[in-house]
C-alpha positions in Angstrom: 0.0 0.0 0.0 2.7 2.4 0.8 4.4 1.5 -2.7 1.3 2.9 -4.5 1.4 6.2 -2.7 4.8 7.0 -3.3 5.3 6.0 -6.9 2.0 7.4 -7.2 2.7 11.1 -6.1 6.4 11.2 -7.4 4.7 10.4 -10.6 2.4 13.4 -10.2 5.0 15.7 -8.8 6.4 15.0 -12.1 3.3 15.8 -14.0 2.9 19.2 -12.2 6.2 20.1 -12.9 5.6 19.4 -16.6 2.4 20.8 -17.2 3.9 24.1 -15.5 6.3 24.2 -18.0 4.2 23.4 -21.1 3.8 25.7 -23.7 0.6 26.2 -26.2 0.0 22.9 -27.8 2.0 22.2 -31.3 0.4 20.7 -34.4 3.6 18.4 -34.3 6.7 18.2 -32.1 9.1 15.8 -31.3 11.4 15.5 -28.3 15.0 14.1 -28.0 13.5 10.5 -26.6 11.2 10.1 -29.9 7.8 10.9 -28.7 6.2 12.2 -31.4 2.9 14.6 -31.0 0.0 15.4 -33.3 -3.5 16.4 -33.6 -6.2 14.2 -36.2 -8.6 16.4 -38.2 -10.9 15.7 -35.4 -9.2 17.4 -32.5 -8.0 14.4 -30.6 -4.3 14.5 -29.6 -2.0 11.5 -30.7 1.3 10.6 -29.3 3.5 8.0 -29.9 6.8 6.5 -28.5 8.7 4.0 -31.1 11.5 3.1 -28.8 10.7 -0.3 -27.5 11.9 -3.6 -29.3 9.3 -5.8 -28.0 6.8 -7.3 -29.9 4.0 -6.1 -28.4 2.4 -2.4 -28.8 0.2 -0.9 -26.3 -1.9 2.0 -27.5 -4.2 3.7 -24.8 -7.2 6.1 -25.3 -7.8 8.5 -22.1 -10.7 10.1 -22.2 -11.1 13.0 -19.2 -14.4 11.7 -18.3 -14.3 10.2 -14.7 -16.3 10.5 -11.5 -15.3 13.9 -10.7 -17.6 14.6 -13.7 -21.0 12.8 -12.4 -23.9 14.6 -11.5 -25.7 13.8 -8.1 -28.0 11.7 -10.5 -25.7 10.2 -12.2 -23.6 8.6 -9.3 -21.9 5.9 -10.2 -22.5 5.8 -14.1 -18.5 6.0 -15.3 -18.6 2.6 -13.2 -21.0 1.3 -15.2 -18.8 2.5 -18.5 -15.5 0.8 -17.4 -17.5 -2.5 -17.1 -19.2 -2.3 -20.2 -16.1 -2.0 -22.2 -16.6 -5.5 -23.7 -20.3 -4.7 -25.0 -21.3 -4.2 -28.8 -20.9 -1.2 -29.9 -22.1 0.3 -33.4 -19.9 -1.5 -35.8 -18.8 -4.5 -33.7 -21.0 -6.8 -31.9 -19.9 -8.5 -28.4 -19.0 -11.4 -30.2 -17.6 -10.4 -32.8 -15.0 -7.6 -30.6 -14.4 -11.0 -28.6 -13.7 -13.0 -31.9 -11.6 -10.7 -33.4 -9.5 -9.7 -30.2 -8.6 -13.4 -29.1 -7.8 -14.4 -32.8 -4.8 -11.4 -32.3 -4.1 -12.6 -29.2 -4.8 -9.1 -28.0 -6.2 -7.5 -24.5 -8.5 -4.9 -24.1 -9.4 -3.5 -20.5 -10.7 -0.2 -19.4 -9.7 1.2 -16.1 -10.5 4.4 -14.3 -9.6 6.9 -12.2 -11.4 10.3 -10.3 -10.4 11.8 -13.6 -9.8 9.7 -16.2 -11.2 6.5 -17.9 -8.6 4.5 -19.6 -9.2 2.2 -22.6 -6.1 0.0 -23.2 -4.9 -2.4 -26.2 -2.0 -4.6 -26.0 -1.5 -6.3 -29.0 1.6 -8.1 -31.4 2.5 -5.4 -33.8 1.6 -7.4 -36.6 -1.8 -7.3 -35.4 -2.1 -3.7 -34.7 -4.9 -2.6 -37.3 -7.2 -5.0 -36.3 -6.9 -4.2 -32.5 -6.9 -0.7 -32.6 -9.8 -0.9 -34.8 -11.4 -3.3 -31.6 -10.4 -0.3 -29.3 -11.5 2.7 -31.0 -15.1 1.3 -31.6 -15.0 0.1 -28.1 -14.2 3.7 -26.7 -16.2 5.8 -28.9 -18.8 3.9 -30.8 -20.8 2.7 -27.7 -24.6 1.3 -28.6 -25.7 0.7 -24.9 -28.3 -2.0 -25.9 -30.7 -2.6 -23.0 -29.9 -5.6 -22.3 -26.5 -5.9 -22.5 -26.7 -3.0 -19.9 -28.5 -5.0 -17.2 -26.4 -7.9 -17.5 -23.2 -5.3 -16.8 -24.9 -4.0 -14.0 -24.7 -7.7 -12.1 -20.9 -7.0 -12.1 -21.2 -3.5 -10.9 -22.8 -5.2 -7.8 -20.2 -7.8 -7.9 -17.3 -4.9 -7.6 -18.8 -2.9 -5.1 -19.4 -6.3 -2.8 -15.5 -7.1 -3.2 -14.5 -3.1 -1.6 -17.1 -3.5 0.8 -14.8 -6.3 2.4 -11.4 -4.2 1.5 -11.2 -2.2 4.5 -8.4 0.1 2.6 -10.3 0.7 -0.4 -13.5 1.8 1.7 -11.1 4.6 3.7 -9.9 6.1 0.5 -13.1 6.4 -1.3 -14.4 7.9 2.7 -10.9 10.1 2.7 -12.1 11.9 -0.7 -16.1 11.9 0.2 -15.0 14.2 3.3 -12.8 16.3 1.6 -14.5 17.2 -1.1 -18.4 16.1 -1.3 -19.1 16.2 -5.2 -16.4 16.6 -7.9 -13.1 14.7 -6.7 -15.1 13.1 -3.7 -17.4 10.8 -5.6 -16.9 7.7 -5.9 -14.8 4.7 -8.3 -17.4 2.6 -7.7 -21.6 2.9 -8.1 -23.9 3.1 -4.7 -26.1 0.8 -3.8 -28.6 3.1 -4.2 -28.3 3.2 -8.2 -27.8 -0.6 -9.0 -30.1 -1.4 -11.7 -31.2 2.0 -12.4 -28.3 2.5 -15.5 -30.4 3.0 -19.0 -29.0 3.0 -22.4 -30.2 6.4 -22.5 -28.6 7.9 -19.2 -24.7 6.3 -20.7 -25.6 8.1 -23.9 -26.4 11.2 -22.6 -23.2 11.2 -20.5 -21.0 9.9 -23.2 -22.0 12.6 -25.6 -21.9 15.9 -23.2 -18.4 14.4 -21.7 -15.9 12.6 -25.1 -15.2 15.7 -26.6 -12.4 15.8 -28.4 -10.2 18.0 -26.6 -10.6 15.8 -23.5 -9.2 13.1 -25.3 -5.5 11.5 -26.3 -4.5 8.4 -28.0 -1.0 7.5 -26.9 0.8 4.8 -28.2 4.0 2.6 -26.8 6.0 1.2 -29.5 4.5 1.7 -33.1 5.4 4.5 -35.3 3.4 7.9 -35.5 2.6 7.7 -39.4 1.1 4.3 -38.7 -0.7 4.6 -35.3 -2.3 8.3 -37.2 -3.2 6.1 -40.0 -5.1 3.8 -37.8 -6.7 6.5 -36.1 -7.9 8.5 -39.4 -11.3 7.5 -39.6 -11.8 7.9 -35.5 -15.2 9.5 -34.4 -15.6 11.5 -31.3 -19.2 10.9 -29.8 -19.4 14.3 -28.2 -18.9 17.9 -29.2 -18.6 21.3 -28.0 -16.8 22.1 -24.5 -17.7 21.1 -21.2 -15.9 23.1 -18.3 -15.7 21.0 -15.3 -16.9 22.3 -11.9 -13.6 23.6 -10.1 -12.9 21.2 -6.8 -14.0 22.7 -3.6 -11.9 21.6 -0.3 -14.1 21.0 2.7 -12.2 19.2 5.1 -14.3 17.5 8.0 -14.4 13.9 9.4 -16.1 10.4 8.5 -15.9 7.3 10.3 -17.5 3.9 10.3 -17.5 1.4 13.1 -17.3 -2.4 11.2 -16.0 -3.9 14.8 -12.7 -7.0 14.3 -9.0 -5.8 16.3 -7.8 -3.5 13.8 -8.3 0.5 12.8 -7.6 2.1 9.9 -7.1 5.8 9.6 -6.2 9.0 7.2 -6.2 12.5 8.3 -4.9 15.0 5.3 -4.7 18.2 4.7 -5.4 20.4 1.4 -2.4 19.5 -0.8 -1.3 21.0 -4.5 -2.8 20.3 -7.9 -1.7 20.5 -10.9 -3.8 23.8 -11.9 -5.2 27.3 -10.6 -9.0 27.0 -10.1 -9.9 23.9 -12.4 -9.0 25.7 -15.5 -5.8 25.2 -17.5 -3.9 27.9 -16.7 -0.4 26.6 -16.0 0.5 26.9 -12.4 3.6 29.8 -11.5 7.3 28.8 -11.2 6.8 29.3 -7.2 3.9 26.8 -7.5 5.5 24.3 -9.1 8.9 24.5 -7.4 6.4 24.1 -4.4 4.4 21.4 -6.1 8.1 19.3 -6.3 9.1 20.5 -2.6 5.9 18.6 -1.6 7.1 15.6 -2.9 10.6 15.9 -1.5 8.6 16.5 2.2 6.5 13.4 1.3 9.9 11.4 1.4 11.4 12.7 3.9 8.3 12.1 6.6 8.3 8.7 4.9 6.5 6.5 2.8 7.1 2.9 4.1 9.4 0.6 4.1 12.4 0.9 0.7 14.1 -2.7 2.4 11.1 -5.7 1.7 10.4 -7.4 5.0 11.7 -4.5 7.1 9.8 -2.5 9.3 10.8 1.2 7.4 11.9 2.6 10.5 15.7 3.6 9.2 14.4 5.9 6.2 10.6 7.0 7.8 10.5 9.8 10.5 6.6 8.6 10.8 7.2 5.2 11.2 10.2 5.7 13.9 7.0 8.3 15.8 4.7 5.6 16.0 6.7 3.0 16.8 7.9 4.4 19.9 4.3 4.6 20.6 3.2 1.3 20.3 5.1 -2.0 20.5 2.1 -3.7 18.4 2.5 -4.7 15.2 1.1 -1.1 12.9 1.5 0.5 9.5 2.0 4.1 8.6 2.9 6.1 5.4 2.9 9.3 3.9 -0.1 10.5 1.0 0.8 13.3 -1.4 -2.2 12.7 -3.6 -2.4 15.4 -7.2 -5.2 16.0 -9.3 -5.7 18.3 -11.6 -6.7 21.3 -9.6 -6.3 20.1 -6.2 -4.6 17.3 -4.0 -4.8 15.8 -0.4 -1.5 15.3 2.1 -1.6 13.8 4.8 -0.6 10.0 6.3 -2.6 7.0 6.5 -2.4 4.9 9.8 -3.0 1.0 10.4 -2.8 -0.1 14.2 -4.5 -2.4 16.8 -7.5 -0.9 17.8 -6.6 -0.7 21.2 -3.0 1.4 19.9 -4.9 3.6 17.1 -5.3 6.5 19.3 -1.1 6.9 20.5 -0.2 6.0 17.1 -1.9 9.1 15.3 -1.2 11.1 17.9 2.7 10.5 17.4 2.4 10.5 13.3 0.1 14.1 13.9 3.6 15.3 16.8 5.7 14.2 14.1 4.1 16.4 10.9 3.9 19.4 13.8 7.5 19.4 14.3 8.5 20.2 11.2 6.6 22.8 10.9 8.1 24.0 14.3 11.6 22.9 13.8 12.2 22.1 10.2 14.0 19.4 8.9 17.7 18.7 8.7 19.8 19.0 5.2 20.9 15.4 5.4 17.5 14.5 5.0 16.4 16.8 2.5 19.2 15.2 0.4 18.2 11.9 1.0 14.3 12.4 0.5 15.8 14.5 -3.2 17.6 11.0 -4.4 14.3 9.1 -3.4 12.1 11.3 -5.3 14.4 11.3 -8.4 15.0 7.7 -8.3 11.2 6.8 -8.1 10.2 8.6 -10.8 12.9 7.0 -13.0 12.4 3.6 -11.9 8.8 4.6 -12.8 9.4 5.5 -16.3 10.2 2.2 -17.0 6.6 0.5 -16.7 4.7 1.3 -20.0 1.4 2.1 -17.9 2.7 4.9 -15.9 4.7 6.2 -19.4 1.3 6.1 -20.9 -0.5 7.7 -17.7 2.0 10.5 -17.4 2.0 11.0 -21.0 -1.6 11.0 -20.9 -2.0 14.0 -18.2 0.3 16.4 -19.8 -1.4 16.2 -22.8 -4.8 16.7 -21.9 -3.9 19.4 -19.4 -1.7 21.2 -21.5 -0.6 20.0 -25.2 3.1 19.1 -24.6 5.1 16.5 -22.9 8.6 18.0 -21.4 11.2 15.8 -20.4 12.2 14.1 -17.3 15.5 15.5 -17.1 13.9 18.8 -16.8 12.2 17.6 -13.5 15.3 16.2 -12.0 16.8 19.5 -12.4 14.1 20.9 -10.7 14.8 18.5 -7.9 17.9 19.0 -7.3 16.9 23.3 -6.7 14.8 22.8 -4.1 16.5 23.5 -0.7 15.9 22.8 3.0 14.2 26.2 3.3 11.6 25.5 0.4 10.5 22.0 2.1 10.0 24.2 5.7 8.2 26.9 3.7 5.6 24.5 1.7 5.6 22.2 4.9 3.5 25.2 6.6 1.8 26.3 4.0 0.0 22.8 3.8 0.4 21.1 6.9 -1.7 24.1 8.9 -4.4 23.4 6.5 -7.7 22.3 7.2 -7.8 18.4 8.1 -10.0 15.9 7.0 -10.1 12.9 8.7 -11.5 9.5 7.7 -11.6 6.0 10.1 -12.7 2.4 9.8 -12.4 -0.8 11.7 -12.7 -1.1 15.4 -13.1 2.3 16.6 -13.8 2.1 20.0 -10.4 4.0 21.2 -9.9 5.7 18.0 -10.1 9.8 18.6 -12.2 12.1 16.8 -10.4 14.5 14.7 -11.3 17.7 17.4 -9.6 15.6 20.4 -6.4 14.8 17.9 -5.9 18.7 15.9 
């Protein structure tokens, strides 16, 4: 769990620092790695990265369509879209986008985020036509027949049964409902409330207002521009016009819910950075950004679990080293630095005994206070730098976070800038810049969510 949160928000701090320095979109550009950058006729952005000498090609359409973009009546529906990815569409029946895609030997899978929905192709190069032709009428040629729509929903109820049992899950999707409400705090996953109540007609009215084609990109991992363009030439985009999203409001507050068994689970954040002003595209300032990358840099050095498998993270985490002299039970603790596009949560997550949740947070919460008291020594401002550098470029070598970074500078601001540019930035920040963006965030409003046995877990008002 700690893993995902560090890569996670290095990743991001990466993506703000990019998107900062983005200029107005090109018609084409290419960049010193080979990633090529176009627009179709249309208005959908393509990129493309020839650099890998594997067989297989991934290409990936993200469309900026996810549950931050649900109406109160709609809760739930982009849930419903990720899980219908294997439906008939209008020039491909179910079978026949099944047929075609096992005779390639292909995959096709759709996953989301708060923001994004993600339709994915991996496929043998020699095959490429034929599966990107499967994905693109996949991703924007949807039919929504009835009744393939109520047998999708049985698996919507399926999913949302499995996080009901995943403790974790349930206090991230109760961490973002507190801080937020609507936009970034609705949910991955469809209430209970709205199972069975999906209509063909309520997916087509929310795929045409939201696929537009300037909140789309194509990106594609080893297959040539010319050819992956070529593919893409007769690509429809089911919506038109533009659709400005509702900015993301920051509440703050607390949520808990008492499910009993021995252990707690806990999260208390504060307002963090995103990667633009106000929900609009307006690059963020140079103090912004540096701040943005600072953030990270604090992340590591407060610590975000164990870097040595099997050990406990207490050499290298100045949370985990807090709690542990608090308890002597066994516990869990780690860092967030979570980045969207116009806002972001930091905090730290707890996992404890039930009986130890309440010294635990109030250790981790001593710990964050200090530095904003007493700052934080150089040693480990240099340490936390290396950390943050060598995440993100340990990170650039999985194809899905390539594609996912790739993905959010181009839909936020045209342009992909490289990663030696961020390292650069990494290296500039100093001790004084962690302090400063340390207070800035840290004596923020909290939010606070809890799950598990909460019997001698304390309220937010009794911990802040």
């Amino acid at each position: 769990m700690s893993a995902k949160f560090t890569s996670r928000s290095v990743l991001q701090a990466f993506k703000r620092h990019v998107s900062a320095r983005a200029n107005t979109a090109r018609q084409e550009s290419t960049d010193a790695a080979g990633l090529q950058v176009s627009k179709l006729p249309n208005g959908v952005t393509v990129a493309s990265l020839d650099s890998t000498t594997s067989p297989v090609a991934r290409v990936v359409l993200v469309a900026n369509v996810g549950p931050r973009f649900e109406e109160s009546d709609q809760l739930g529906i982009t849930h419903c879209l990720r899980v219908s990815v294997d439906q008939a569409n209008k020039s491909k029946t179910a079978f026949e986008l099944t047929r075609h895609l096992t005779q390639i030997g292909a995959n096709l899978s759709c996953t989301a985020t708060r923001e994004n929905l993600m339709y994915s192709l991996d496929c043998l190069k020699d095959n490429l036509d034929i599966g990107v032709s499967c994905l693109v009428s996949a991703a924007t040629q949807q039919a929504f027949k009835p009744w393939e729509i109520q047998d999708c929903q049985q698996r919507i109820v399926f999913e949302a049964a499995v996080v009901e049992q995943q403790p974790e899950a349930r206090l991230t999707e109760m961490l973002h409902q507190v801080a937020y409400r609507d936009t970034l705090g609705r949910s991955l996953y469809a209430p209970s409330h709205m199972f069975g109540k999906y209509s063909s007609e309520m997916l087509m009215e929310y795929v045409n207002k939201n696929f537009t084609a300037e909140r789309m990109a194509v990106i594609g991992l080893g297959i040539g521009h010319k050819q992956l363009t070529r593919y893409l030439k007769t690509m429809s985009v089911p919506g038109s016009g533009s659709n400005t999203a509702k900015a993301a409001k920051y509440s703050g507050g607390e949520v808990r819910h008492e499910i009993g068994g021995d252990t707690a689970y806990a999260a208390i954040v504060t307002e963090g950075l995103g990667a633009t002003i106000s929900g609009s595209k307006k690059s963020i300032t140079g103090s912004q950004n540096k701040d943005a990358v600072a953030l990270s840099v604090l992340q590591c050095v407060m610590g975000c679990g164990p870097t040595i498998k099997w050990s406990n993270g207490s050499a290298a985490s100045k949370i985990i080293q807090a709690a542990g002299q608090a308890t002597d039970q066994p516990f869990a603790t780690s860092c967030i630095n979570t980045t969207y596009s116009d806002s972001g949560l930091f905090g730290f997550y707890a996992v404890a005994q039930a009986s130890q949740m309440g010294q635990v947070l109030k250790a981790v919460l001593s710990e964050f206070g200090s530095v904003t008291k007493n700052g934080v020594a150089d040693q480990d401002v240099q340490k936390a730098k290396m950390q943050v550098k060598a995440c993100a470029a340990m990170m650039s070598e999985n194809g899905s976070n390539v594609i996912q970074n790739i993905a959010q500078q181009l839909l936020s601001e045209g342009t992909v800038q490289s990663q030696e540019e961020f390292f650069r930035l990494v290296d500039s920040v100093s001790k004084q810049d962690v302090v400063n963006v340390a207070k800035k965030v840290i004596n923020g409003k909290p939010s606070m969510a809890a799950i598990g046995n909460l019997s001698t877990t304390p309220h937010l008002d009794e911990l802040m």
